[in-house]
C-alpha positions as CSV (number, residue, x, y, z in Angstrom):
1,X,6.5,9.1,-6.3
2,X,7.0,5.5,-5.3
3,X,3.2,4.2,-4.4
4,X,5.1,1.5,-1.9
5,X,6.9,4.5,-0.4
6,X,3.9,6.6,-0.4
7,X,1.6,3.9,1.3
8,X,4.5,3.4,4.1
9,X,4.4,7.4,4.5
10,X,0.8,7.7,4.7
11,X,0.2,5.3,6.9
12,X,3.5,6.7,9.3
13,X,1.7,9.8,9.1
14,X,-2.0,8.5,10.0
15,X,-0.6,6.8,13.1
16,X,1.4,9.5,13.9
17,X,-0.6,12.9,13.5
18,X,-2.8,12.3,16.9
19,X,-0.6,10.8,19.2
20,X,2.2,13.2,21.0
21,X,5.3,12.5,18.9
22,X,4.7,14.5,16.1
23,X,3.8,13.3,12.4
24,X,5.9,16.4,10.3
25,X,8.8,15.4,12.2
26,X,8.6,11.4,10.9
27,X,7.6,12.4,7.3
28,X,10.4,14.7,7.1
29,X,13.3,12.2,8.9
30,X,12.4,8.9,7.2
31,X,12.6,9.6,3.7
32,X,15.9,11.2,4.6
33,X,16.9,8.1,6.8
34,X,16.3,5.6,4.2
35,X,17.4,8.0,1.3
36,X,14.3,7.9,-0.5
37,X,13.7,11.1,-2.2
38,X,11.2,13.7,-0.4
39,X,7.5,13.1,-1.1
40,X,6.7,17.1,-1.4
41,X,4.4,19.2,0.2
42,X,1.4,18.0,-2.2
43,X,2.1,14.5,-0.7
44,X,1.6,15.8,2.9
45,X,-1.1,18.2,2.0
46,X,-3.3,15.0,0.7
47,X,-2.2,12.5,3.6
48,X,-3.3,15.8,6.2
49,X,-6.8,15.8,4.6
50,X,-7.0,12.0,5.2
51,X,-6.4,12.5,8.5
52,X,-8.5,15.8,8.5
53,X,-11.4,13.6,7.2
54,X,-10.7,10.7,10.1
55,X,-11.0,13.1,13.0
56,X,-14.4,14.7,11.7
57,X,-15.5,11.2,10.7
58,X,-14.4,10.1,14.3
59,X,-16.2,13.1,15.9
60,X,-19.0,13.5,13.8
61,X,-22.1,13.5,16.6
62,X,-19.8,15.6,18.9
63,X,-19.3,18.1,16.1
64,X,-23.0,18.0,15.3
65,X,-24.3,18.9,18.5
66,X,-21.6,21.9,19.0
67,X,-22.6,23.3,14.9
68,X,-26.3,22.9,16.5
69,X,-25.7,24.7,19.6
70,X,-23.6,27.2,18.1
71,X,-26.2,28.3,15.8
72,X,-28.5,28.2,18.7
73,X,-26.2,30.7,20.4
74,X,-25.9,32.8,18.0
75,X,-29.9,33.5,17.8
76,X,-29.9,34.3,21.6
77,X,-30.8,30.8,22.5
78,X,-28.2,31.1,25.5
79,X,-24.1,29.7,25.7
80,X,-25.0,25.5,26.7
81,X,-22.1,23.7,27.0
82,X,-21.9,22.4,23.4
83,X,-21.4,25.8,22.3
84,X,-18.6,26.9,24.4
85,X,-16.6,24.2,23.5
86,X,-17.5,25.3,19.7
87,X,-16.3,28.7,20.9
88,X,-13.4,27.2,22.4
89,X,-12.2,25.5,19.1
90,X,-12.8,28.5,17.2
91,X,-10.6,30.8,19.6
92,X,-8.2,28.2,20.4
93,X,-7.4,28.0,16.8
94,X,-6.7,31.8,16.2
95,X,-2.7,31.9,17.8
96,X,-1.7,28.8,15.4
97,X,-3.6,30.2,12.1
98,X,-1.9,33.8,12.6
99,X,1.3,32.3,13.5
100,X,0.8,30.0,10.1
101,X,0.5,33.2,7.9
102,X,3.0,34.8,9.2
103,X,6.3,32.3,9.7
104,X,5.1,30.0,7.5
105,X,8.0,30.4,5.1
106,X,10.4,31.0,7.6
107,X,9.5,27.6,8.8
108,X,9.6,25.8,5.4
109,X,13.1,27.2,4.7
110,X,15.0,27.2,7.8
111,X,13.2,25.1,10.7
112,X,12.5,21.6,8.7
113,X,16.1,20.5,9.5
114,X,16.8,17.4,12.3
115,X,19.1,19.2,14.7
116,X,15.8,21.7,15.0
117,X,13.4,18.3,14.8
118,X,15.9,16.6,17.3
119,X,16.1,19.9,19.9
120,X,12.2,20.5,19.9
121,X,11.3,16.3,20.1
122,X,13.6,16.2,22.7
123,X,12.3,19.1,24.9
124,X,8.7,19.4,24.0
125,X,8.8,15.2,24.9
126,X,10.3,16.5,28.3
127,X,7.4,19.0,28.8
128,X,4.7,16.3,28.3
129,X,6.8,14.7,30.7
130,X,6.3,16.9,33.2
131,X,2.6,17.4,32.7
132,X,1.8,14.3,32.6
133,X,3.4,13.6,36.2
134,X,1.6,16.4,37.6
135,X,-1.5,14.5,37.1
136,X,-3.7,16.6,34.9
137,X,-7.0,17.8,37.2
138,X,-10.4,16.8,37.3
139,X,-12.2,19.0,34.3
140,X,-13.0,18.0,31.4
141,X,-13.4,20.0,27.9
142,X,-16.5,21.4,28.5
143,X,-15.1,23.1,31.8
144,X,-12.6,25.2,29.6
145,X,-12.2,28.3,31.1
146,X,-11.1,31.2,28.3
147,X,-7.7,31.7,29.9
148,X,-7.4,27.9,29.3
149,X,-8.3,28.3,25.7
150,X,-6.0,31.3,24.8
151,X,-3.1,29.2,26.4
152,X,-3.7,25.6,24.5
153,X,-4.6,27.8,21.3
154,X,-0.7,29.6,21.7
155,X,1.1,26.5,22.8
156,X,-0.9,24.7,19.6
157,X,1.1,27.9,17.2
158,X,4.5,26.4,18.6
159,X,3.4,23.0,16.5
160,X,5.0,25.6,13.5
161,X,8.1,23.9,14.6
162,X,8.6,20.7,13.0
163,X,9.6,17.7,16.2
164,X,7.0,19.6,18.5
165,X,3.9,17.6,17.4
166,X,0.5,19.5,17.1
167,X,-1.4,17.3,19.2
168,X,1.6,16.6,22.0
169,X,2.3,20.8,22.9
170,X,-1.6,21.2,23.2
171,X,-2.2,17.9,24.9
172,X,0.5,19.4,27.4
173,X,-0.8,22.8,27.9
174,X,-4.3,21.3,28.4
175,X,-2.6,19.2,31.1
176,X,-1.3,22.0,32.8
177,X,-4.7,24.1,32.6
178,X,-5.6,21.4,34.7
179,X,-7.8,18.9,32.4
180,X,-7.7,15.0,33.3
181,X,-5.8,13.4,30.3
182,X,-9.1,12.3,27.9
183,X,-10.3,15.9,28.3
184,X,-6.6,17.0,27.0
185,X,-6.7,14.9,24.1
186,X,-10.5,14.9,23.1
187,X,-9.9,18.8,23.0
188,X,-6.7,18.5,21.1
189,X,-8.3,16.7,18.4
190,X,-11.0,18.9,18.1
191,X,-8.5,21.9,18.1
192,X,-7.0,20.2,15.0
193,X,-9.6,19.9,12.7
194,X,-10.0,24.1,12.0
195,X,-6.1,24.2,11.6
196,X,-5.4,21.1,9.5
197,X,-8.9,22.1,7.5
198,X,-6.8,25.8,6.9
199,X,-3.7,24.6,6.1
200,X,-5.5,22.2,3.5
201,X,-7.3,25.0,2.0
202,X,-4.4,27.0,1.5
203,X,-2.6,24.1,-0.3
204,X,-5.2,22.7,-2.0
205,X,-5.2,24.5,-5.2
206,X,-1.4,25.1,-5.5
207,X,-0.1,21.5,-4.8
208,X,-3.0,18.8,-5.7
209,X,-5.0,20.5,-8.3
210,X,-1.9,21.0,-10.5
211,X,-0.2,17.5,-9.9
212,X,0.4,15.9,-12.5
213,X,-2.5,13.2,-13.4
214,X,-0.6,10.3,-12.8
215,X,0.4,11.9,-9.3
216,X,-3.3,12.1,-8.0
217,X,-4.0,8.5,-7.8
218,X,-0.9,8.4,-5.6
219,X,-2.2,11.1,-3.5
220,X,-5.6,10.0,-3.3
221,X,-4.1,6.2,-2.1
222,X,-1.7,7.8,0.6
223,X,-5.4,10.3,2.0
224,X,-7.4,7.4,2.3
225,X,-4.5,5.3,3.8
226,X,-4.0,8.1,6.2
227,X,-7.1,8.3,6.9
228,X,-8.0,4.6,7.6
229,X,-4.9,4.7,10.0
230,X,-5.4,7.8,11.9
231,X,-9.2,6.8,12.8
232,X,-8.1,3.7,14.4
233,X,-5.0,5.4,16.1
234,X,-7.9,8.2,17.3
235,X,-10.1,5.0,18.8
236,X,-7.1,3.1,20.6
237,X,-5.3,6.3,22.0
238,X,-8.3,7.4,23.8
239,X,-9.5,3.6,24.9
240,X,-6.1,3.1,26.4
241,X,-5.0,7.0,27.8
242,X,-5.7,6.4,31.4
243,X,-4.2,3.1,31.4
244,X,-0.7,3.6,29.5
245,X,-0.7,7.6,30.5
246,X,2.1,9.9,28.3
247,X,4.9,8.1,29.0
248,X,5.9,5.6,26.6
249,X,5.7,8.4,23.7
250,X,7.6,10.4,26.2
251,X,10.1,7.8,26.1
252,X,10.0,7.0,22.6
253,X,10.5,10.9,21.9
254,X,13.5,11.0,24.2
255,X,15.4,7.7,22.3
256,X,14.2,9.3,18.9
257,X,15.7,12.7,19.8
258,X,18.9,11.1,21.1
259,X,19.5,9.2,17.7
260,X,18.8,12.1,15.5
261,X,21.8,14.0,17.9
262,X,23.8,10.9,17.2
263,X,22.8,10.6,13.8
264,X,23.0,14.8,12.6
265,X,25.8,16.5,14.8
């Protein structure tokens, strides 16, 4: 692969995986766009794991205190609110990983196309829309109730579908289970590290360990690049949520679904 390409891809896809507009649907569409060739699966498993390694970088006392409590829990030491939001996570993430084992190849063979990317930008971008307006409520992530949790944790298995984005369809449903906007997206985050940390795993050993050895220090410069890029998009997204609100990436999803129905029909 290219290493100008790749560094252009992996930072597209650090600045791209944790805001609402969804990072599989830019890494598919712009090497097709600019007719470079595709980057391959091992190319997106490595610039995932950067990001992977950003969001646990960027949460690391958070995620400390919830591992803490959690343990604590689990000896009888009581549910504190660190370790329902651990809970949360873990639950949360059940719908997407069994939706992951089981359509995963449908979704690799017939969903990565732009008219699909296009349709699901397009109305997923009009859902966060929608949420957004409505204002969110007044709780924050540790005032999940479990009902919120099973609905985030199935809205996140929709993400399957490439043009959804991961972090916008659970950002969306948080919205509607009534969480104030930083709430939505601190908890989204956190959602993602179990599912991205899963889909890794599962790729790990069949894509990066058997590149080829001139591959890997491609890979390894498109993870770190990824990850550089989505801990600074993490830092700036949440300084400036309740200024900016959803709408500009609900904007920008609608003009980028209206140019991939120009562009692909």
């Amino acid at each position: 692969m290219d290493p100008v390409h790749a560094a252009w891809l992996a930072l597209l896809q650090g600045v791209t995986e944790f805001l609402p507009i969804s990072s599989d649907a830019h890494l598919i569409l712009v090497p097709r766009l600019l007719g470079w060739p595709d980057q391959g699966l091992g190319f997106d498993t490595a610039v995932h794991l950067g990001t992977l390694a950003a969001v646990i970088a960027y949460f690391r006392r958070e995620l400390v205190h919830m591992a803490r409590a959690w343990l604590r829990g689990l000896t009888g030491a009581g549910l504190t609110p660190d370790a329902r939001l651990a809970w949360a996570v873990l639950f949360g993430t059940i719908p997407a990983g069994l939706a992951g084992l089981l359509l995963h190849k449908v979704v690799e063979t017939q969903l990565r196309t732009p008219l699909v990317i296009a349709a699901a930008t397009l109305a997923f971008g009009l859902l966060l829309g929608w949420a957004d307006r409505r204002g969110g409520g007044p709780r924050d992530e540790f005032m999940l109730r479990w009902r919120d949790v099973a609905v985030i944790g199935c809205a996140q298995a929709l993400a399957l579908i490439p043009g959804t984005s991961r972090s916008g369809i659970t950002i969306t449903a948080a919205l509607f289970c009534g969480l104030n906007r930083t709430a939505a997206a601190r908890y989204s985050f956190l959602l993602s590290i179990p599912i991205i940390a899963a889909a890794g795993a599962l790729e790990v050993g069949t894509r990066l360990l058997t590149a080829p050895h001139a591959a890997l220090g491609v890979l390894a410069m498109g993870a770190a690049i990824a990850g550089v890029s989505a801990y600074l998009t993490i830092h700036f997204f949440l300084r400036l949520l309740d200024r900016i609100g959803m709408m500009p990436f609900v904007a920008y999803r609608l003009v980028l679904g209206a140019v991939l129905l120009v562009l692909f029909l």
